[in-house]
C-alpha positions in Angstrom: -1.6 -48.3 -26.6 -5.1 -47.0 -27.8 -6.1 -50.3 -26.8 -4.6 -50.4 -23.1 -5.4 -47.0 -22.5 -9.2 -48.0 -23.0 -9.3 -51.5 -20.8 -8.0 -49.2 -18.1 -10.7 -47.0 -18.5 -13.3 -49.6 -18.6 -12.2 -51.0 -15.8 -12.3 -47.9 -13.5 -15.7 -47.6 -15.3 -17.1 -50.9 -14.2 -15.4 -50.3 -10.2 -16.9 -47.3 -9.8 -20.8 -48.7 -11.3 -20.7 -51.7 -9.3 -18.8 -50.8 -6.0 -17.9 -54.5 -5.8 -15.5 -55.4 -3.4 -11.6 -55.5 -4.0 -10.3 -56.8 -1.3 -7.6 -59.5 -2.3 -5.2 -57.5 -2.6 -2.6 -59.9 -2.4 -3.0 -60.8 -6.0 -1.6 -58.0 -7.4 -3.9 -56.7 -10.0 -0.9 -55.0 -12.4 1.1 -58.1 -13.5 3.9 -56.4 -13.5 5.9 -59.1 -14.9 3.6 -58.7 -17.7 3.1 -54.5 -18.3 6.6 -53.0 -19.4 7.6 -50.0 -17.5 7.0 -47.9 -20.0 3.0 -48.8 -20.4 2.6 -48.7 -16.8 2.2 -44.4 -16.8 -0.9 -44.1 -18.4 -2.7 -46.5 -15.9 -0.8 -44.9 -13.2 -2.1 -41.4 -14.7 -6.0 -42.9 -15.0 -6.1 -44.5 -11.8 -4.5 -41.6 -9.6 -7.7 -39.6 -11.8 -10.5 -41.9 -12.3 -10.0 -44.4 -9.1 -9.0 -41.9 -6.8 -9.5 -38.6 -6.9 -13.3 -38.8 -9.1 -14.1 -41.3 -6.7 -13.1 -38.4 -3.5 -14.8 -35.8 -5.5 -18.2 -37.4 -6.0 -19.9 -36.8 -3.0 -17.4 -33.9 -2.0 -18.9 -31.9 -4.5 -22.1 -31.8 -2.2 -20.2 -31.3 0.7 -18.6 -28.1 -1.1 -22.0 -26.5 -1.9 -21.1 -27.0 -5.7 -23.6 -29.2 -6.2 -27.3 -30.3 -5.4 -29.2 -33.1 -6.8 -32.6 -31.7 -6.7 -34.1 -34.3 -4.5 -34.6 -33.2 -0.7 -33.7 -37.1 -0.2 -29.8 -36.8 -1.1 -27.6 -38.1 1.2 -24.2 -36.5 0.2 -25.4 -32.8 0.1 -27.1 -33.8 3.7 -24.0 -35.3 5.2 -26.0 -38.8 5.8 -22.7 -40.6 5.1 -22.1 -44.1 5.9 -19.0 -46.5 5.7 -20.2 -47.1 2.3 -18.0 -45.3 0.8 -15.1 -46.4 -2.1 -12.8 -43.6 -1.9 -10.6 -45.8 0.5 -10.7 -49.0 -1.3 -10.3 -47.5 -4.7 -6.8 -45.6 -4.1 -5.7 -48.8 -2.1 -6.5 -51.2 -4.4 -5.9 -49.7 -7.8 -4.4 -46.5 -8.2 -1.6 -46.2 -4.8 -0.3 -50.0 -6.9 -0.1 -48.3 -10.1 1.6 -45.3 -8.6 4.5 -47.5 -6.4 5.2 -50.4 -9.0 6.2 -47.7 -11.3 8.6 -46.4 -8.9 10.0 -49.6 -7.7 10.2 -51.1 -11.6 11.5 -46.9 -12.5 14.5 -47.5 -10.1 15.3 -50.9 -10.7 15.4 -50.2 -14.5 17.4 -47.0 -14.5 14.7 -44.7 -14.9 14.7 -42.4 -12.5 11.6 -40.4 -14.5 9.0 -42.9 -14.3 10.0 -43.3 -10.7 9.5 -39.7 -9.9 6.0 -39.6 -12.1 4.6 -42.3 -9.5 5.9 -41.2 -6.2 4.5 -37.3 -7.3 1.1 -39.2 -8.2 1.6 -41.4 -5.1 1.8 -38.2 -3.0 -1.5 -36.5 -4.5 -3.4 -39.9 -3.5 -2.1 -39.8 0.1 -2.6 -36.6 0.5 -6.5 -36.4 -1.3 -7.2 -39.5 1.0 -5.9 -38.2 4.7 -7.4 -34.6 4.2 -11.0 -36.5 3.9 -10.0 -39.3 6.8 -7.1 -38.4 8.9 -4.9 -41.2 10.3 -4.7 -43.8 7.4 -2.0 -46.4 6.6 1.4 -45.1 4.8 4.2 -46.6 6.4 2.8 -49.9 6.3 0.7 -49.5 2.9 1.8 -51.5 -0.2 5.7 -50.6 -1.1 6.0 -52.9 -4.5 8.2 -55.0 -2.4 6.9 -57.1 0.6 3.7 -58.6 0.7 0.6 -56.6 1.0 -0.6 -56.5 4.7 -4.1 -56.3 5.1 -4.0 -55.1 8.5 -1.8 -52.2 8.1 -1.0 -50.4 11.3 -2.1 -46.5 10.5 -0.1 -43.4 10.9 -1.3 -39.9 12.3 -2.1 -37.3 9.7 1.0 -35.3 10.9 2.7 -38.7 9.8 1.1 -38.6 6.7 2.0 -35.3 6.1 5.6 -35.2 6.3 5.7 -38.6 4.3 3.6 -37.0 1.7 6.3 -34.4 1.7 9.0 -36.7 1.5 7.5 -38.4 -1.8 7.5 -34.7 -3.4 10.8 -34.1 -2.2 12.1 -37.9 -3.2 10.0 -36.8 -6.7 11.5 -33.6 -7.5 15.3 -35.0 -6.9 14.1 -38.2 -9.1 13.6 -35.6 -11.9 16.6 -33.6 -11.7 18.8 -37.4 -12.1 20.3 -36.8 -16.0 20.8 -40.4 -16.7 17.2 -42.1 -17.7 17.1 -45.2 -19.0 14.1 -44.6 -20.8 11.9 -41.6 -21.8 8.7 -41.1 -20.3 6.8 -41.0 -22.9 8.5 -44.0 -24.6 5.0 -45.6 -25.3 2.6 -42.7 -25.6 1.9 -43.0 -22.2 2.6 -39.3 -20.9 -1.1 -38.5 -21.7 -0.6 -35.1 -19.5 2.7 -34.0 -20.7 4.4 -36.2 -23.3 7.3 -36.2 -21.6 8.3 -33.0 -20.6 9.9 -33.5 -17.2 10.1 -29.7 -16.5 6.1 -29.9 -16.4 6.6 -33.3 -14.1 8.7 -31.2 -11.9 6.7 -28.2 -11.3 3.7 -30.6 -10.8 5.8 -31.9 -8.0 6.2 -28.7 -6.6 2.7 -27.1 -6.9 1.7 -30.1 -4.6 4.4 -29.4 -2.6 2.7 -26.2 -2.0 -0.8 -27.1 -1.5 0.3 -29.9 1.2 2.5 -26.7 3.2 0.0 -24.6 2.8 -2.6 -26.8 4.3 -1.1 -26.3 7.7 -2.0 -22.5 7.8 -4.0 -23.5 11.4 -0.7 -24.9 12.8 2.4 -22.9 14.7 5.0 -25.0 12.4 3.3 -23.9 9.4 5.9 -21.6 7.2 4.9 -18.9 4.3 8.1 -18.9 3.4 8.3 -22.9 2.9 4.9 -22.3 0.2 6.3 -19.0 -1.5 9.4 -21.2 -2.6 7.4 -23.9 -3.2 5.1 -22.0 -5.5 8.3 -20.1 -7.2 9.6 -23.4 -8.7 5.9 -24.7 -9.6 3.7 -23.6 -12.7 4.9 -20.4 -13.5 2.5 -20.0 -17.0 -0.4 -21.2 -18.8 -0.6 -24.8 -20.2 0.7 -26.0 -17.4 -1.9 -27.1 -15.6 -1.8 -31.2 -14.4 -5.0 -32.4 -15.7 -6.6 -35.9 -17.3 -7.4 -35.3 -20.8 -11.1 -37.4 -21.4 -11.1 -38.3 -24.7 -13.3 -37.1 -27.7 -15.7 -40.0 -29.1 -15.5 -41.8 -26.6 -17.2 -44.6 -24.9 -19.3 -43.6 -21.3 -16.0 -44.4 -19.3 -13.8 -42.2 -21.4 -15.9 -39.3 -20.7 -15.7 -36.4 -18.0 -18.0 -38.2 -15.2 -20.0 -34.9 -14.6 -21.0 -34.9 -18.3 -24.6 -36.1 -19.3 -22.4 -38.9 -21.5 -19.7 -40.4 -18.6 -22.3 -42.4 -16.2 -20.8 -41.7 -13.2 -22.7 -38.7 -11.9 -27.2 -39.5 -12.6 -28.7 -42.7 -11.3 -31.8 -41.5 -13.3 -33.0 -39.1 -15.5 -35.5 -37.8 -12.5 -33.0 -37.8 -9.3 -29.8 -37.5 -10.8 -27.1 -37.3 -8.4 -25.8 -33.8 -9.6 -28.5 -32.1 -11.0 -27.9 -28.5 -10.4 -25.2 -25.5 -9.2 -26.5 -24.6 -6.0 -27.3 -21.0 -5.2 -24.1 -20.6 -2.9 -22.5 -21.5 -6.1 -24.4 -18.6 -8.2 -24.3 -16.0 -5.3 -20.7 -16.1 -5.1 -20.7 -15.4 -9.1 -23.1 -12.7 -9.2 -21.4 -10.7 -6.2 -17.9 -9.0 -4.7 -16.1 -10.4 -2.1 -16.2 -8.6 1.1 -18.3 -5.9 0.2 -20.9 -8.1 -1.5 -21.9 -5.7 -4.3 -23.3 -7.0 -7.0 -20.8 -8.2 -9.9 -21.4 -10.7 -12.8 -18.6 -12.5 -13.1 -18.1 -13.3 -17.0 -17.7 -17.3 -16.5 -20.5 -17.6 -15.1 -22.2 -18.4 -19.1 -19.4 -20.3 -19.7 -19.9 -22.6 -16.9 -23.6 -22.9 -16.4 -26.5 -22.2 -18.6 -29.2 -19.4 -18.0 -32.9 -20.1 -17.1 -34.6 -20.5 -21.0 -37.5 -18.9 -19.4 -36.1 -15.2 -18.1 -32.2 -16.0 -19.0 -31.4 -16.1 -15.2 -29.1 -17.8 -13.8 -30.1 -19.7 -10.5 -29.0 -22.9 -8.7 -31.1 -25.2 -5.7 -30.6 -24.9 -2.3 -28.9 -27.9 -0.8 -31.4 -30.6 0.4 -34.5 -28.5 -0.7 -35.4 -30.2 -3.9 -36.3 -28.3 -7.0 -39.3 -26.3 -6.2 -42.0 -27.9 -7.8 -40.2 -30.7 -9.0 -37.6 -31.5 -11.2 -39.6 -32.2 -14.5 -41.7 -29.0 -13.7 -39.2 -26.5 -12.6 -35.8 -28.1 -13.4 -34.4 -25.8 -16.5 -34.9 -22.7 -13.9 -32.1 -24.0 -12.5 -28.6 -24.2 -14.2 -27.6 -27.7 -15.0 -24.3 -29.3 -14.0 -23.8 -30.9 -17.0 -22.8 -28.6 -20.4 -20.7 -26.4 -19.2 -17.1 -25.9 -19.2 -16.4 -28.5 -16.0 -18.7 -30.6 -17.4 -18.6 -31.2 -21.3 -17.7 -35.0 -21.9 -14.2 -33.8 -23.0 -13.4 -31.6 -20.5 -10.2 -32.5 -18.4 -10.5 -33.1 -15.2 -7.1 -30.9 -12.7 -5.5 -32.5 -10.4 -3.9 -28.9 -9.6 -3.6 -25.8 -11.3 -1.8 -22.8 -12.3 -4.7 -21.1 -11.1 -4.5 -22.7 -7.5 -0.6 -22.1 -6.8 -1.5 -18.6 -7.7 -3.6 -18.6 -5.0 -1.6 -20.9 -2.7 1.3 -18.3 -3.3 -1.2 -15.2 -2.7 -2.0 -16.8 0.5 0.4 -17.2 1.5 2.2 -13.8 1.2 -0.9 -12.2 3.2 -0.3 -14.3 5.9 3.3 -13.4 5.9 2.8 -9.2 5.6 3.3 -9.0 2.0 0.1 -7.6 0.9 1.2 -6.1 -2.3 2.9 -9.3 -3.3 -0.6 -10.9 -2.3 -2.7 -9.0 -4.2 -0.2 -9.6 -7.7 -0.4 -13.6 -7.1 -3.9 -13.1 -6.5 -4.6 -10.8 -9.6 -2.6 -13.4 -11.7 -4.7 -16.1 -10.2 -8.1 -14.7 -11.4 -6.9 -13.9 -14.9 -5.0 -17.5 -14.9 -8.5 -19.2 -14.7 -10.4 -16.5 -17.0 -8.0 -17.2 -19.6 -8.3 -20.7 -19.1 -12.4 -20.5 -19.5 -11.6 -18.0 -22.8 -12.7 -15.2 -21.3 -12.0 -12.0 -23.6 -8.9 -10.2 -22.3 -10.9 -6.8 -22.5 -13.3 -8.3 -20.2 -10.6 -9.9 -17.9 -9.4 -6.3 -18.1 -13.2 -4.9 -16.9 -13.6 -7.7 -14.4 -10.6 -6.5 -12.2 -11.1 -2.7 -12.8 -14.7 -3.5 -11.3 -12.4 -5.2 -8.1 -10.4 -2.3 -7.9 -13.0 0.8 -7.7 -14.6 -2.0 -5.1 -11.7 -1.6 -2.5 -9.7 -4.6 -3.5 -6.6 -2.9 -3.1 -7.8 -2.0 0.1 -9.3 -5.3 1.5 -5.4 -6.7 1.1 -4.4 -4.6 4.3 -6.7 -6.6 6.4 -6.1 -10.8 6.5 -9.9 -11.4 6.9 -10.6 -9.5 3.8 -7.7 -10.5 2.0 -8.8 -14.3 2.6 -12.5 -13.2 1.5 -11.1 -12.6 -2.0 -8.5 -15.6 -2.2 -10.8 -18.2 -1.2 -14.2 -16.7 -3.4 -11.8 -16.8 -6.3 -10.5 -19.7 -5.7 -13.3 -21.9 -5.1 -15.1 -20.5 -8.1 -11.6 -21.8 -10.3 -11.9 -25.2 -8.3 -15.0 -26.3 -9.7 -16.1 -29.9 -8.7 -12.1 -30.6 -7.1 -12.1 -31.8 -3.5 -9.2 -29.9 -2.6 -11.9 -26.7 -1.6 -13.1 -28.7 1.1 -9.5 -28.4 2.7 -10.1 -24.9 2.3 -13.7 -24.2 3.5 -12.6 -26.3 6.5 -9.6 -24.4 7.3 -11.4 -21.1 7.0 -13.8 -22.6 9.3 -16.6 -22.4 7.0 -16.9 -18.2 7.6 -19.4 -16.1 6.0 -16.8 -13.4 6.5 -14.4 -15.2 4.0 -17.0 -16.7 1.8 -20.0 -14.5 1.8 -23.9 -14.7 3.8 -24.8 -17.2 1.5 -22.9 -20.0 2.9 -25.4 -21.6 5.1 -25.8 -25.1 5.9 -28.2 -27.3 3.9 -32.1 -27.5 4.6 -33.4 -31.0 5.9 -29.7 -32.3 7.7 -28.3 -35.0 9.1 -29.9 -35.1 12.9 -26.5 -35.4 13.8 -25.5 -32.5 13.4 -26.0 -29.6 16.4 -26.7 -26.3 15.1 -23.7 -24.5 14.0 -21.9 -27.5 13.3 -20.5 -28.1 10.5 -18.8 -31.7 8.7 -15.3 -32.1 8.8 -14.3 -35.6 8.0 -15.5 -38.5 6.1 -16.1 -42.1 7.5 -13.3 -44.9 6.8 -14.8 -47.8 4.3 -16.6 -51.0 5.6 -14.3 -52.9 4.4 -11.4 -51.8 6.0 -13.6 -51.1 9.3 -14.2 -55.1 9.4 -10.6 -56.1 8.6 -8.8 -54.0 10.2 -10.9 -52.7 13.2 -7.8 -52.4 16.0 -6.1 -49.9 13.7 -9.5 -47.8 12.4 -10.8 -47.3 16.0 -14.2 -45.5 16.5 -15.7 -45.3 13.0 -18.8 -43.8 13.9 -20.8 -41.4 12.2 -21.4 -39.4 15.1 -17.3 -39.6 15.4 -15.9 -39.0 12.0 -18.2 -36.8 10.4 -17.6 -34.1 13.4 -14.5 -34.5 14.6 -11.9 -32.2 13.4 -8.7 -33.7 11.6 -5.3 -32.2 12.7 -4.3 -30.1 10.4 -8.2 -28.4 11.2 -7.1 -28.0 14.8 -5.0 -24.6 16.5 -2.2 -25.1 18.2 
């Protein structure tokens, strides 16, 4: 299994280096005549992680402001995107197969668990690729069954959304079915939860959550919906749906924001992710809404102070280190050594953390500010704890909050959102899902603080004031399968709204 578990790995490994094109998909590249059902979830797990969602967080992580690369040049934390990029073609080619085999072989063989595992893990790809790209194919993407079409027809993100809803739903009732055939972790292959089905379940329901709460801009959007949804999701610590990189490892086995996994430094003087930008640092060295200063205690934990004054500082987003990176780069704290970024640290597909928040979100918006600020209290401890921070200094961290007006700032939505989503994004560390957020709170300085500003040296593109809000659909797909992709334009995708980003 050792074995199997580490070609999968080396394959995502060598994708993601080369970028070479995948497109005969016809040939399907799982043999599933060959790969039992029970070896099939811990390819379905990698892919869903290292195919998919590393491959949507890469340049993301620039978009979000968490990272900068230290050269003025960068194209991500600029927003110079092109149709170069492989988000598309790896969840279509590698990790949505995984994901729907499983179910079709999981229901054929009488095992309704291993069906469930890849339509919840089906769900989080569709849902991590529409909220970059909009309209994609679902209806007509690759069911396990018929034969791959490579001119898929695509359906509208309000499509996608109540499909991805249907796989949760379909999920969660393929979980509660008694009779299983065989255990899902039969083969060792459970590498998040060894077979703990309860987990499974509440990992279906926490993105059940997320995707409902996503639609807080829309008049058919429902607290209600979410606060259920979060009631039957994590409800504790160690619960969290993460991919567990490996200790010892080879480069691909490693956390890809490590200095060990390759994925994230094309060279040792304009790596891709150099440094935590200073949006990053100012929202840990300060209070929501009122913008006092405050040190938040994971700040050490995740970065590393400035050797030469112990301060901690990150780069401005397409400024370049001052100086230059061999001169001035250690002033800066490093991406890589901290807790995100250690070459065993696991990489969440969703939290405890984030339903906390989800569910404290959701209760603002609904009038329950005291139920609000509990979920959102629980939230901020969930992820201390997580990072080990001392209980007594948990304990300080919120009585600083509280003397601060935080009890207060909960009467008022605006305020109440300030806290939520500066909390949040400093527990989201590096996952694209904060993009979803920054977008639907329009990218305010009233929610996140006066140091969101857009980066230095832009994309002309962009008019002042605006901001991205969509990525551009691959190449490949654009020159197969024009008809359905439409206007692919820079100009067009990287400033056009996606639906669930729109009032109505």
């Amino acid at each position: 299994m050792k074995y199997l578990y580490i070609i999968v790995l080396t394959t995502i490994g060598l994708l993601l280096s080369s970028c070479q094109e995948f497109l005969d998909i016809n040939a399907d590249p799982n043999n599933p005549q060959e790969i039992p059902l029970e070896s099939r979830l811990i390819g379905a797990i990698t892919m869903t992680n290292g195919a998919a969602m590393w491959r949507g967080a890469r340049e993301v992580s620039a978009v979000c402001l968490y990272t900068a690369s230290g050269n003025e040049t960068s194209s991500p934390e600029t927003w110079r995107f092109t149709s170069s990029y492989f988000f598309w073609q790896n969840s279509y080619t590698w990790a949505i197969p995984n994901c729907v085999d499983m179910v079709v072989m999981g229901k054929a063989e009488g095992a309704p668990h291993y069906a469930g595992a890849g339509r919840t893990l089906e769900a989080l790809v569709f849902g991590m690729l529409t909220d970059q790209l909009g309209a994609i194919p679902v209806s007509e993407a690759y069911d396990g069954v018929t034969t791959a079409r490579l001119t898929p027809a695509f359906d509208s993100q309000e499509e996608v959304y109540a499909q991805v809803i249907e796989k949760l739903d379909e999920a969660i009732a393929l979980f509660n079915e008694t009779e299983n055939a065989k255990g899902l972790n039969l083969d060792n292959g459970d590498i998040m939860y060894q077979g703990d089905i309860d987990n499974w379940r509440r990992f279906a329901y926490a993105l059940k959550a997320r995707y409902l709460n996503h639609l807080s801009k829309k008049s058919i959007y429902d607290p209600q919906a979410v606060i259920e949804a979060c009631s039957n999701a994590f409800n504790s610590d160690g619960m969290d749906a993460e991919f567990p990189y490996l200790d010892n490892g080879t480069a691909t086995e490693a956390n890809p924001w490590s200095d060990k996994g390759y994925g994230g430094f094309t060279s040792a003087t304009a790596p891709r992710y150099f440094s935590f930008t200073q949006f990053f640092v100012d929202l840990m060295k300060t209070a929501p809404v009122t913008n006092d200063s405050l040190l938040d205690p994971r700040i050490g934990i995740i970065m590393n102070p400035a050797p030469s004054d112990g301060e901690f500082r990150g780069l401005i987003p397409g400024q370049g280190v001052p100086g230059g990176i061999e001169v001035n780069g250690d002033n800066y704290g490093r991406v890589t050594g901290g807790f995100y970024s250690r070459p065993t640290s696991p990489f969440p597909f969703i939290t405890y953390a984030e339903v906390k928040f989800i569910e404290a979100e959701a209760r603002l918006r609904s009038g329950d500010s005291g139920g609000a600020l509990a979920a959102y209290q629980e939230g901020v401890s969930a992820n201390m704890r997580k990072l080990g921070v001392a209980g007594d200094d948990i304990t300080a961290y919120w009585n600083t909050l509280v003397d601060n007006g935080v009890q207060q700032h909960f009467d008022d939505l605006t305020s109440g959102l300030s806290h939520i989503m500066r909390q949040k994004y400093i527990a989201q560390v590096f996952n694209p899902e904060t993009w979803v957020d920054m977008r639907r709170m329009d990218y305010s300085q009233e929610i996140y603080g006066p140091s969101l500003n857009r980066p230095t040296n832009l994309n002309p593109l962009f008019n002042e004031g605006e901001w991205i809000r969509a990525m551009i659909v691959e190449g490949n797909e654009e020159v197969r399968n024009g008809a359905n992709v439409g206007n692919n334009t820079p100009v067009f995708r990287l400033k056009t709204p996606l639906w669930w980003d729109t009032l109505d």
